[in-house]
C-alpha positions as CSV (number, residue, x, y, z in Angstrom):
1,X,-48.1,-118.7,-139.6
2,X,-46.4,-119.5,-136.4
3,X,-44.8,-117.2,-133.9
4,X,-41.6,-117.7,-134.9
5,X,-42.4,-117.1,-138.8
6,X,-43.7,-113.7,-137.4
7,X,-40.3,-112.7,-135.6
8,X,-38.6,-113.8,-138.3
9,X,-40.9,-111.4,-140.5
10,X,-40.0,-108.7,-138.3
11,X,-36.6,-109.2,-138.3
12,X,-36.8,-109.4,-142.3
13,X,-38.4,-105.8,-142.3
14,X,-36.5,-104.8,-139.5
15,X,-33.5,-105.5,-142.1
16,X,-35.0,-104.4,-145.4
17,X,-35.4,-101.0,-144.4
18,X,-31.9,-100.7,-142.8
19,X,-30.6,-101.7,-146.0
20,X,-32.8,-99.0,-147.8
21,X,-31.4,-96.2,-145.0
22,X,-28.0,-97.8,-145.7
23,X,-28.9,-96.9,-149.3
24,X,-30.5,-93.2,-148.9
25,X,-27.4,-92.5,-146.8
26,X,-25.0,-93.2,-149.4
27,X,-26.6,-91.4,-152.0
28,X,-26.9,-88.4,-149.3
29,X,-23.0,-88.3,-149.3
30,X,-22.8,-88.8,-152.9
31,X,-25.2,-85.7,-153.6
32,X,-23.1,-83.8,-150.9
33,X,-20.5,-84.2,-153.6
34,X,-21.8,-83.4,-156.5
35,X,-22.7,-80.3,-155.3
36,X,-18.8,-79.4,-153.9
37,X,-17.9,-80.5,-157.3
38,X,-20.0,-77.9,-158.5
39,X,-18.7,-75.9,-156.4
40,X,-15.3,-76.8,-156.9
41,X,-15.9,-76.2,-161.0
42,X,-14.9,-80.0,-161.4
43,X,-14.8,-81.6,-164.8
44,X,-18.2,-82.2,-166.4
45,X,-17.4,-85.5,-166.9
46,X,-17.0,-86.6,-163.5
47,X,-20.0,-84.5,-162.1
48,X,-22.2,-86.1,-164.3
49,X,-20.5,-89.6,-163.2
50,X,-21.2,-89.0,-159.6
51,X,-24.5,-87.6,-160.0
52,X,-25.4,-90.9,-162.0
53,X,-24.1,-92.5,-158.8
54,X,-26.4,-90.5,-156.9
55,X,-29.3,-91.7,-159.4
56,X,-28.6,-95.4,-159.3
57,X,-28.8,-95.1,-155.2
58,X,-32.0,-93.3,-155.2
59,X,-33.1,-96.4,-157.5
60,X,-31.6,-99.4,-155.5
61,X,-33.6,-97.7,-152.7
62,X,-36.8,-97.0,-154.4
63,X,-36.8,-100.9,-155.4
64,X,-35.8,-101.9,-152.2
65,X,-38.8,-100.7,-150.6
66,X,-41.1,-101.6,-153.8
67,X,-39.9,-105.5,-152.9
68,X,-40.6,-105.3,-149.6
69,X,-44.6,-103.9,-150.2
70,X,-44.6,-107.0,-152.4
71,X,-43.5,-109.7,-149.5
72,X,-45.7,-107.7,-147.1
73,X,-48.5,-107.9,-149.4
74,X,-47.6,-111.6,-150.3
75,X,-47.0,-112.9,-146.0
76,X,-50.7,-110.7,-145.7
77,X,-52.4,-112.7,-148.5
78,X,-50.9,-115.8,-146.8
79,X,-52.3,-115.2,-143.3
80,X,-55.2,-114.6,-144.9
81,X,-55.3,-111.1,-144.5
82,X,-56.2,-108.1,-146.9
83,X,-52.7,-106.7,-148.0
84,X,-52.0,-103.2,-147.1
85,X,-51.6,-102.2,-150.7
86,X,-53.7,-103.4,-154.0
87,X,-51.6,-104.7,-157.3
88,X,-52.6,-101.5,-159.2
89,X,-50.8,-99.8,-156.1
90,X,-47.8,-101.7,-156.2
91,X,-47.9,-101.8,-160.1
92,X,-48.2,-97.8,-159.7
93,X,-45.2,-97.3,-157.0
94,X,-42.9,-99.7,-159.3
95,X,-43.6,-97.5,-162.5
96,X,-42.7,-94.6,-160.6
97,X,-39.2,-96.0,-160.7
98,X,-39.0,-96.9,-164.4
């Protein structure tokens, strides 16, 4: 792998986990409203829709970082390197999800 191919890793990560903030962030404000719906004594209804917002989030974000383990695991195996998590690991981490 050349230098540039390494940057260009970085940047990658560097980008995968702002997505995944981007993500956790969201479903931060989302949560925030469930709860002042609660609070509010909002219909049922759309409490439950926002909180399945709030779900589906958390979910995008869990997967997120799930697919990046993967290409970090897959760019170690290519250098030639031990990657930083085993299959059963990853296999574990993505059932954690389902």
């Amino acid at each position: 792998m050349h230098t540039t191919d390494v940057v260009h890793a970085a940047d990658e990560e560097a980008e995968s986990w702002a997505e995944v903030l981007n993500r956790l962030r969201r479903a931060q404000g989302q949560l925030a409203a469930v709860i002042a719906m609660i609070e509010a004594e909002r219909d049922r209804k759309d409490i439950v829709t926002q909180l399945a917002a709030v779900t589906h989030a958390l979910d995008r974000a869990g997967f997120k970082i799930v697919a990046g383990g993967i290409r970090q695991c897959l760019t170690e195996r290519q250098r030639g390197h031990v990657p930083p998590l085993s299959e059963a690991e990853l296999e574990k981490l993505f059932l954690a999800l389902a």
